[in-house]
PAVEXTI-553640 format. One line per 4 residues: number of its first residue (from 1); their letters; for each residue x, y, z of C-alpha. Coordinates in nm, 3 decimals. Layout:
BEGIN
NUM) a) X:Y:Z ~ ...
//
This chain:
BEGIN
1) xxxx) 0.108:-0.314:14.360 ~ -0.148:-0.626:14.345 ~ -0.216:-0.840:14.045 ~ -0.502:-1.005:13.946
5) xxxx) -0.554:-1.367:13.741 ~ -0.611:-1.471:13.494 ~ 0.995:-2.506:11.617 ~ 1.101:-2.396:11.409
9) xxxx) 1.378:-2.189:11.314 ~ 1.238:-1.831:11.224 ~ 1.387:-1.538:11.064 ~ 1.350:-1.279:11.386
13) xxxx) 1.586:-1.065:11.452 ~ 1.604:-0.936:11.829 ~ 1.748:-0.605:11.909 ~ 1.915:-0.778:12.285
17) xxxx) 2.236:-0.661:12.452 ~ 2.488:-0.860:12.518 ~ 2.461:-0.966:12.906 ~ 2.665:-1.148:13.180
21) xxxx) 2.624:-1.504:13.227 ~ 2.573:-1.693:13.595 ~ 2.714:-2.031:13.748 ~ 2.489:-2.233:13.972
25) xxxx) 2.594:-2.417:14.245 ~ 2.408:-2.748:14.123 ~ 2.449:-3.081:14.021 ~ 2.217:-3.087:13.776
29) xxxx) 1.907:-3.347:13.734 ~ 1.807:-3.582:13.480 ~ 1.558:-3.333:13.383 ~ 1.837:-3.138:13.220
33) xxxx) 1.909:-3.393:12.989 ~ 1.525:-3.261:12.832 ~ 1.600:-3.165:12.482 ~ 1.657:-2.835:12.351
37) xxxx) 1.461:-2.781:12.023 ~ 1.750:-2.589:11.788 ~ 2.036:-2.716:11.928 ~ 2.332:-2.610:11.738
41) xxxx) 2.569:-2.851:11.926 ~ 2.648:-3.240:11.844 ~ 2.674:-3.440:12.152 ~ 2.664:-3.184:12.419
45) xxxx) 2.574:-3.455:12.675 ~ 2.871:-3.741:12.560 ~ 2.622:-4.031:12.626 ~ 2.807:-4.213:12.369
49) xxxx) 3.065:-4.247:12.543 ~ 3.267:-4.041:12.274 ~ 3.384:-3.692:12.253 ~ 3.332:-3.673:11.867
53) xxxx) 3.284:-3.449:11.704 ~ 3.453:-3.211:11.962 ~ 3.820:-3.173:11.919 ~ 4.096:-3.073:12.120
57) xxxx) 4.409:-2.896:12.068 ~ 4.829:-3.010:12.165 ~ 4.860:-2.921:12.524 ~ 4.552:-3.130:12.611
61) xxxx) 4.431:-3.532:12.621 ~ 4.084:-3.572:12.616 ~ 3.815:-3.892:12.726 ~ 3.527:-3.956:12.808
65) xxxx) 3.399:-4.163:13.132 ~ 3.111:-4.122:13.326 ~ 2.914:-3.935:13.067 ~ 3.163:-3.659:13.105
69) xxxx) 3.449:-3.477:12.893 ~ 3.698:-3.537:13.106 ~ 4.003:-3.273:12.961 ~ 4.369:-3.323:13.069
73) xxxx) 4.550:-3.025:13.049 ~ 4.914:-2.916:13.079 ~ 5.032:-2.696:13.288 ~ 5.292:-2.376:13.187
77) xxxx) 5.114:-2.311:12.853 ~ 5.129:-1.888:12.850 ~ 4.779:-1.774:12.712 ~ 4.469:-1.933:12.728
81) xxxx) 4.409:-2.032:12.399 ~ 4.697:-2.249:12.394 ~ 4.533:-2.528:12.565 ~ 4.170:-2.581:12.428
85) xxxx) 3.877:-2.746:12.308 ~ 3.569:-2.713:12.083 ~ 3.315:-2.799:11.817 ~ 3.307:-2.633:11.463
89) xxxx) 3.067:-2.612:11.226 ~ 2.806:-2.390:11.441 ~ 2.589:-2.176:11.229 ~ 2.502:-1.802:11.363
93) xxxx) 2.303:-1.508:11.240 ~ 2.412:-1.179:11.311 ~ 2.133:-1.036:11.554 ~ 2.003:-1.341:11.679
97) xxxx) 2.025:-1.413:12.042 ~ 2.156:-1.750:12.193 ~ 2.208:-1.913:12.507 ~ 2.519:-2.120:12.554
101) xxxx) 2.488:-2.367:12.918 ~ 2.704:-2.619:13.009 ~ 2.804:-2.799:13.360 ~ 3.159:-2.773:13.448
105) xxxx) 3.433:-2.832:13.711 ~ 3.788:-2.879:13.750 ~ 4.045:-3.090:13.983 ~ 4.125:-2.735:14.131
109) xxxx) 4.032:-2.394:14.094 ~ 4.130:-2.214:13.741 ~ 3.988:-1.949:13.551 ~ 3.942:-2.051:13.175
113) xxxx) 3.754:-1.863:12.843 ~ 3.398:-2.013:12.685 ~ 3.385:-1.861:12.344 ~ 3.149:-1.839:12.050
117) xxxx) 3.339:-1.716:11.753 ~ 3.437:-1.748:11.422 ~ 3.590:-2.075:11.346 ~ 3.871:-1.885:11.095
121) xxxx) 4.077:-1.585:11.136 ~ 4.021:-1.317:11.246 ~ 3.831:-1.553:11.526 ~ 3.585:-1.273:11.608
125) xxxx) 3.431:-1.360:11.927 ~ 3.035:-1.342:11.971 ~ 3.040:-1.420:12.304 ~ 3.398:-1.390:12.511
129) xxxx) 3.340:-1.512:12.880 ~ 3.557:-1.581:13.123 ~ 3.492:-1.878:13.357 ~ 3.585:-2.007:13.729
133) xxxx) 3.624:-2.369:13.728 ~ 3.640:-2.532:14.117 ~ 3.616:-2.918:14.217 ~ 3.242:-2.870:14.233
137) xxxx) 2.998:-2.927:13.978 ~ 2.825:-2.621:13.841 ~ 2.613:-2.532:13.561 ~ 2.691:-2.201:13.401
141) xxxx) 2.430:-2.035:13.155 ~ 2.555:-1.735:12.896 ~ 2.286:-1.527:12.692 ~ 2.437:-1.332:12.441
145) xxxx) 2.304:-1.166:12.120 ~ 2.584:-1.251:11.765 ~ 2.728:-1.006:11.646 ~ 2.849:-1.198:11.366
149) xxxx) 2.657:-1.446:11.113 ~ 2.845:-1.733:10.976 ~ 2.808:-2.137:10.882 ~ 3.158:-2.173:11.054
153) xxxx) 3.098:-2.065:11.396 ~ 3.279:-2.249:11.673 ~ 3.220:-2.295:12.049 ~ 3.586:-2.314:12.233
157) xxxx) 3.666:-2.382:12.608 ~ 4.018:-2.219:12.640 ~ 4.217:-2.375:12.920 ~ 4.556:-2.289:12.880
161) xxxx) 4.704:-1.983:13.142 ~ 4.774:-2.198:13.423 ~ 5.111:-2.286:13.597 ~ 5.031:-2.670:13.666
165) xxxx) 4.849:-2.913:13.510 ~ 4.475:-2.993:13.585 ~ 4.170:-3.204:13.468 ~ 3.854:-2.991:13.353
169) xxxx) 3.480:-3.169:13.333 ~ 3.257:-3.055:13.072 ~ 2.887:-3.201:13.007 ~ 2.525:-3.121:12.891
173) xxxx) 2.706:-2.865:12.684 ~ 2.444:-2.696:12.443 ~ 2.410:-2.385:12.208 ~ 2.006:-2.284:12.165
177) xxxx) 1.885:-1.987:11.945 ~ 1.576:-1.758:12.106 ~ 1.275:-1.858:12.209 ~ 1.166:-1.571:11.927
181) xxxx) 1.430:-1.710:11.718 ~ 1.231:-2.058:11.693 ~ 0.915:-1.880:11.580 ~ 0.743:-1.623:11.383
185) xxxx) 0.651:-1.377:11.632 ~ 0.442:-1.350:11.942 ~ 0.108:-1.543:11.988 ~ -0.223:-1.373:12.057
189) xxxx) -0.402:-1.569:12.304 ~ -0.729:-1.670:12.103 ~ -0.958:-1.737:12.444 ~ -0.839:-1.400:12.612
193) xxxx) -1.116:-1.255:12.789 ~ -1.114:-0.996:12.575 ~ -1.139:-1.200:12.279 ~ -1.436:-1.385:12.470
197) xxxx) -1.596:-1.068:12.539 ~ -1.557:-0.942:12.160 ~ -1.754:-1.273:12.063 ~ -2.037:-1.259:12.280
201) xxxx) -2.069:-0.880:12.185 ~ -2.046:-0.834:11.844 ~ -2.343:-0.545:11.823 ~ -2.173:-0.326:12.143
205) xxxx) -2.003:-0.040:11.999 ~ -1.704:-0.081:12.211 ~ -1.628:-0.445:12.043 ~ -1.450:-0.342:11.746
209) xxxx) -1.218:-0.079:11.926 ~ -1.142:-0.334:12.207 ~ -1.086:-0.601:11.904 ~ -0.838:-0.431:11.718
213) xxxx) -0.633:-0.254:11.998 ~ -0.679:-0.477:12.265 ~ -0.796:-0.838:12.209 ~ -0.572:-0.888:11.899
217) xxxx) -0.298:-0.788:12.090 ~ -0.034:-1.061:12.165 ~ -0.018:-1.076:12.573 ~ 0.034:-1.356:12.881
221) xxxx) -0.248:-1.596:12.953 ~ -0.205:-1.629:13.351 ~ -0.242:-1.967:13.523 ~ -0.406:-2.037:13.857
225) xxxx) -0.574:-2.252:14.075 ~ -0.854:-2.149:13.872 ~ -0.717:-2.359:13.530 ~ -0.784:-2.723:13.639
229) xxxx) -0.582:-3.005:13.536 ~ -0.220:-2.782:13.457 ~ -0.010:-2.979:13.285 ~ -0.322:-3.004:13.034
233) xxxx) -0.439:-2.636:13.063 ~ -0.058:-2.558:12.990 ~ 0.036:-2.811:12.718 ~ -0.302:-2.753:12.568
237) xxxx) -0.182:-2.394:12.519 ~ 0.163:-2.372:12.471 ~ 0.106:-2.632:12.176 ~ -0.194:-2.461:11.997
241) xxxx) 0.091:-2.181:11.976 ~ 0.369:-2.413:11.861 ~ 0.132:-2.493:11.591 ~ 0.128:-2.176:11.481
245) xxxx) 0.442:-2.133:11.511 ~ 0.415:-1.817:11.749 ~ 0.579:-1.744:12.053 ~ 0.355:-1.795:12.396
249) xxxx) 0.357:-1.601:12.698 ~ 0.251:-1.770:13.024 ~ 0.208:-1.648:13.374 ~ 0.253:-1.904:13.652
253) xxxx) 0.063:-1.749:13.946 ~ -0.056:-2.006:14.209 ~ 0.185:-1.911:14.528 ~ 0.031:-2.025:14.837
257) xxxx) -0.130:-1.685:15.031 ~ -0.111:-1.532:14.706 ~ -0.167:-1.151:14.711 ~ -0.161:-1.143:15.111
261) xxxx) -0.525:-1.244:15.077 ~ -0.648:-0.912:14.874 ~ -0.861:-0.920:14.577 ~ -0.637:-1.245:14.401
265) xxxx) -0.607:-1.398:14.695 ~ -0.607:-1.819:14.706 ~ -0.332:-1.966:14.560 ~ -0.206:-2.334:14.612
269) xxxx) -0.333:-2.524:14.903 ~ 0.043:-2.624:15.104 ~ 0.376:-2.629:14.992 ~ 0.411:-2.963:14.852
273) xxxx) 0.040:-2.907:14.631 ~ 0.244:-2.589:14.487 ~ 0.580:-2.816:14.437 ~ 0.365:-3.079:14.200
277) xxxx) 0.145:-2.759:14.075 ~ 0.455:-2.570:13.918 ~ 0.660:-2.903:13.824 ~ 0.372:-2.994:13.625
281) xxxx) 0.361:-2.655:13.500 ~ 0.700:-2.673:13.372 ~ 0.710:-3.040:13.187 ~ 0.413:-2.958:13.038
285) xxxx) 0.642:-2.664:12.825 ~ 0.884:-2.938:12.787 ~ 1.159:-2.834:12.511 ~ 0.858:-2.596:12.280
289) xxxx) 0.956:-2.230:12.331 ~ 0.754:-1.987:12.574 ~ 0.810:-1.689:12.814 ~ 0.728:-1.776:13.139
293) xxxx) 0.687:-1.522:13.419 ~ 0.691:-1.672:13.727 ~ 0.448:-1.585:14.029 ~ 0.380:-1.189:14.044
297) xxxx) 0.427:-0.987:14.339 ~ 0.563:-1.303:14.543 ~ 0.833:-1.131:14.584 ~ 0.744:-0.767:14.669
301) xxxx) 0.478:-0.892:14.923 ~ 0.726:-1.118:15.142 ~ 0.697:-0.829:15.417 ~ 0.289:-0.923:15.433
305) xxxx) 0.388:-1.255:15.567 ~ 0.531:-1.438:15.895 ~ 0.818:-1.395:15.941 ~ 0.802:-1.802:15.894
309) xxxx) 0.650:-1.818:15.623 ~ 0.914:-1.565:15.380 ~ 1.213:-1.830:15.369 ~ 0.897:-2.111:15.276
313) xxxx) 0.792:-1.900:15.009 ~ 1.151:-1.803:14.865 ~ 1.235:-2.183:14.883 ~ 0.906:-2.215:14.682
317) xxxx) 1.013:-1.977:14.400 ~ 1.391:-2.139:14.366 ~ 1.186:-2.430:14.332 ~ 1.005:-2.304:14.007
321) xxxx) 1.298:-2.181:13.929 ~ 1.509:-2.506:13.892 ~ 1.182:-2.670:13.751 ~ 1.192:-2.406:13.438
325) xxxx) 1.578:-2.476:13.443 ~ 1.579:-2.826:13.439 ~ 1.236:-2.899:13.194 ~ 1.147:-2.637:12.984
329) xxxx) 1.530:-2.563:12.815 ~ 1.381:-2.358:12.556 ~ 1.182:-2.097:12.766 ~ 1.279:-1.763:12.895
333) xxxx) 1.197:-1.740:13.242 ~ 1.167:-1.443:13.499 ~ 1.091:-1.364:13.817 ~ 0.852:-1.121:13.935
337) xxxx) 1.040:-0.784:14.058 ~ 0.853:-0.559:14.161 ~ 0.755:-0.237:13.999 ~ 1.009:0.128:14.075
341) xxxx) 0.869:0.219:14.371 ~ 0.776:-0.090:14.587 ~ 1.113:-0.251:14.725 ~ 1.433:-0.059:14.684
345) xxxx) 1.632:-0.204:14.411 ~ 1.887:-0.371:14.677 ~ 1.665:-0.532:14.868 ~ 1.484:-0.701:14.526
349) xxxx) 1.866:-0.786:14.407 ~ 1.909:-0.978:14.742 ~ 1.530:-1.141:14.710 ~ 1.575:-1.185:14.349
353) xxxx) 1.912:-1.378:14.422 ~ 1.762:-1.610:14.693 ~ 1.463:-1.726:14.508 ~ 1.692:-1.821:14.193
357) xxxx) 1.709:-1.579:14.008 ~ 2.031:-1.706:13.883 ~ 1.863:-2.007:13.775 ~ 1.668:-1.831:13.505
361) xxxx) 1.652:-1.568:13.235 ~ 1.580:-1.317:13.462 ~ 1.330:-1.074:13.590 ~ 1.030:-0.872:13.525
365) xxxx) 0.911:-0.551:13.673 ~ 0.613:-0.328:13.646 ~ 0.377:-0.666:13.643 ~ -0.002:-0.531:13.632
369) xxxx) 0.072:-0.152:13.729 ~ 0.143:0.176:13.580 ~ 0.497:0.307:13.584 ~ 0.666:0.453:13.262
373) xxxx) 0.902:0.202:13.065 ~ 1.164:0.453:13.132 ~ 1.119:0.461:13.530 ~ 1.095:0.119:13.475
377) xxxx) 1.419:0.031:13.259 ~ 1.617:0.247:13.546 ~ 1.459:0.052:13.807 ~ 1.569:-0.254:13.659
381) xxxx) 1.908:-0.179:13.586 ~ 1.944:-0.061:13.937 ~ 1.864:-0.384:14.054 ~ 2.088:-0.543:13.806
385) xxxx) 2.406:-0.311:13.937 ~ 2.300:-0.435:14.302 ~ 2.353:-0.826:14.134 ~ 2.683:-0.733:13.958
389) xxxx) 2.761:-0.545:14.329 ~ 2.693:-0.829:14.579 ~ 2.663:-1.098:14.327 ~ 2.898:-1.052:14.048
393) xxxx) 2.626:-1.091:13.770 ~ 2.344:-0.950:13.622 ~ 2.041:-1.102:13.483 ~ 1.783:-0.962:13.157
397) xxxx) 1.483:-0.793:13.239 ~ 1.131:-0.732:13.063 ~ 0.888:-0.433:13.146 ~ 0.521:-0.498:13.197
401) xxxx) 0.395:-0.177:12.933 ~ 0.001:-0.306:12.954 ~ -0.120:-0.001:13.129 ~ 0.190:0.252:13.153
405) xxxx) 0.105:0.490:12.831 ~ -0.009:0.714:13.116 ~ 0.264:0.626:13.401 ~ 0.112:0.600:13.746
409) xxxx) -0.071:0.837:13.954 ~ 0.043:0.624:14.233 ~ -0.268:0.403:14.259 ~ -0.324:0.032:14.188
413) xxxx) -0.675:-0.042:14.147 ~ -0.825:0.007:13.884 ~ -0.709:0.364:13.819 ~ -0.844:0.610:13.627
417) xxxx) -0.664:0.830:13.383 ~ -0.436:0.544:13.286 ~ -0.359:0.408:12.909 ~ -0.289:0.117:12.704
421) xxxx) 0.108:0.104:12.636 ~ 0.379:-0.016:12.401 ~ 0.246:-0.343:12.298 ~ 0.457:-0.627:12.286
425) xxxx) 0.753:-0.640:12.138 ~ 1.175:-0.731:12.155 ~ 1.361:-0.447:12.307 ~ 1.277:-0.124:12.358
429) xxxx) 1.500:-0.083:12.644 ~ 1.452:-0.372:12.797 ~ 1.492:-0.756:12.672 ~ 1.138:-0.751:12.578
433) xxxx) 0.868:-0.509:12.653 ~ 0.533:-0.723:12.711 ~ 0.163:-0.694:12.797 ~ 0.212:-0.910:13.114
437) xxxx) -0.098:-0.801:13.240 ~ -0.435:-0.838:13.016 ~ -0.597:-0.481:12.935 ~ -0.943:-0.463:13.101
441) xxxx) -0.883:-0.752:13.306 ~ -1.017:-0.576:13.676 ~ -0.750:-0.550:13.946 ~ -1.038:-0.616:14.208
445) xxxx) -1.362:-0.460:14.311 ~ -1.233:-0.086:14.370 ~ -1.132:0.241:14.132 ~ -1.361:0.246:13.822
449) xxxx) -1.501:-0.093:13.838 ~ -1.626:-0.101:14.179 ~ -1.813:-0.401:14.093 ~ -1.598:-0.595:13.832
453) xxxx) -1.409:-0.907:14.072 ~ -1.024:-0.982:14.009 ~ -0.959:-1.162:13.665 ~ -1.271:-1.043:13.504
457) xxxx) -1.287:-0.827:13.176 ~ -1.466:-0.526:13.184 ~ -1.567:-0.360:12.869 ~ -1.521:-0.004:13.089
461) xxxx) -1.218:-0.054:13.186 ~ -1.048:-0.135:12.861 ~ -1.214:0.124:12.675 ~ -1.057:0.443:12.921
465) xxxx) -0.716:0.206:12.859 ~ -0.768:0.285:12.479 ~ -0.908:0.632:12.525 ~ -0.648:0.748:12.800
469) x) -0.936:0.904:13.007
//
């Protein structure tokens, strides 16, 4: 259960379902207005004071004031579609996944339809999502993978369906391919401790097995209290991989009393040092792509603390959350969930929901332990019918597959017995199966590196992950 610590448009193709999008009850920040590398859309934001070049159909007036669309619609019109608005021109690629976000609101509460689709007939819809507007302000986020590739793609707000007339508000409306779809593929972190390890020990016999299955292995670089200056540490990193033009994965893992005080204990000094810590964090991604998994086991290990202390640490969590949200628009983020047999799936939906989940991309599970990618996947999608149950969504998961070749013999440190898995990759049952954890990174002093602290590589270790033994 513990853990220990440590733009360009490309041609991947992501195998991702099609999954239900979220409003937040927000008004959003400035920091929202941080822009989104790939955007498909022309004047999401109307800072111009223009709606151009969005259109709008009979049935509706349209202006612009306060930075918002501001869309006058008629009542009595019979279907939807008879009362809309949109942009046309939107390039898609069959496979590819997106993320349409926008803040809306209306003078009272209606349901309407946000489409992507073909801008001709037969108007095939890539993403078809109906929408709650109400008088407040919320921003409403939409993942979906095309099923259709075309130069002359459209995104629509249908308004029409309702007996009376209204006003709907529409801003910071934007259209972003995948973080994989802006790059070439995963990045292999090239200071890894295994990589560091390989270098220093060229002549060991276990270097060029650990180089070639392990250290060359794209995998998460985790961020502590340990990395210094953050915002450097993190920019530092994320753009040696932008150069690249690879995808980075990042672990943000600096929550104050981390790991209940075991073997990764430490964490951030007070609230307010973790607050600056994980804003920093965040800006420091700014609008390159990344994956960003936030704070493992924070979650799962609220029962080790005060009673106090749980609702600080949750508040702490929807703060990262909103930070990722509001300043790094081109990462997918996810909180830590647990692994399949911590917390019962209901109990994570409810955690998972009050520390933002809703916010973000989504969640991970299995995060530096053993379980099979198939206990794993039905975990996860247990928690996700426990959101759609209380919640009315569901949010995209990843599965740690580091160490699970093996599944778990129901220890956590350091076991023996246990096997490198699946390495990273998109799909596979989940939105993307990664090495979260680093392979022969020690959990602590304990199992079959009695000696080896938390964080460190050990050459042991990694070699019985390889061998299975």
């Amino acid at each position: 259960m513990k853990t220990s610590p440590l733009q360009r448009l490309g041609s991947a193709v992501i195998a991702l379902g099609l999954v239900a999008g979220f409003a937040v009850g927000h008004t959003p920040t400035a920091a929202a207005a941080v822009p989104a590398t790939g955007e498909l859309v022309t004047n999401g934001n109307f800072d111009n004071g223009v709606a151009q070049p969005w259109w709008n159909s009979a049935g509706t007036g349209s202006r612009v004031e306060n930075g918002q669309w501001h869309i006058d619609v008629v009542g009595g019109a019979p279907n939807p579609w008879d009362a809309q608005t949109g942009q046309s021109g939107i390039p898609l690629v069959t496979g590819r996944g997106y993320t349409l976000s926008f803040d809306a609101s209306a003078s009272t509460t209606v349901s309407i339809v946000a489409t992507v689709q073909l801008g001709s007939a037969p108007y095939t819809k890539a993403l078809d999502q109906q929408v709650t507007l109400s008088p407040g302000r919320k921003h409403y986020i939409f993942p979906f993978t095309s099923s259709i590739g075309t130069t002359g793609g459209q995104v629509t707000f249908q308004l029409g369906g309702s007996a009376s007339g209204y006003t709907a508000y529409l801003d910071n409306i934007s259209l972003i391919p995948s973080p994989l779809a802006l790059t070439s593929g995963f990045y292999v972190d090239p200071n890894s401790n295994p990589k560091q390890w390989v270098a220093n020990n060229g002549g060991d016999p276990r270097a060029t097995p650990i180089s070639s299955q392990v250290a060359n292995q794209a995998g998460a670089r985790w961020y502590g209290n340990w990395s210094g200056d953050i915002a450097a540490a993190v920019s530092s990193y994320v753009g040696a991989a932008d150069q690249a033009d690879r995808l980075p994965m990042l672990v943000a893992y600096n929550i104050p009393g981390r790991d209940c005080g075991s073997h990764s204990g430490g964490g951030a000094g007070s609230p307010a040092a973790y607050r600056t810590w994980i804003s920093a964090f965040a800006q420091a991604i700014g609008a390159r792509p990344a994956v960003v998994i936030i704070e493992p086991d924070a979650l799962a290990q609220l029962d080790c603390l005060p009673a106090s202390e749980r609702a600080v640490r949750t508040d702490l969590l929807r703060y990262a959350s909103e930070q990722f949200r509001d300043y790094a628009p081109n990462a997918w983020t996810y909180l830590d969930g647990g692994n399949a047999t911590w917390i019962p799936a209901d109990t994570m939906a409810q955690r998972l929901e009050a520390a933002g989940v809703r916010e973000i991309r989504g969640f991970a599970v299995n995060v530096s332990n053993f379980h099979t990618t198939a206990s794993s996947i039905t975990y996860a999608n247990a928690v996700n019918a426990a959101l759609t149950s209380r919640y009315g969504y569901s949010r995209t998961f990843v599965v740690d597959t580091s160490r699970n070749g093996n599944g778990s013999n129901g220890e956590w440190c350091n076991p023996a017995g246990r096997k490198l898995g699946t390495p990273t990759q998109a799909g596979g049952g989940a939105e993307l199966l990664m090495w979260i954890k680093v392979p022969g990174d020690s959990d602590g002093p304990c199992g079959i590196a009695p000696n080896t602290p938390a964080g460190q590589f050990d050459p042991n270790l990694a070699i019985r992950l390889i061998n299975g033994s």
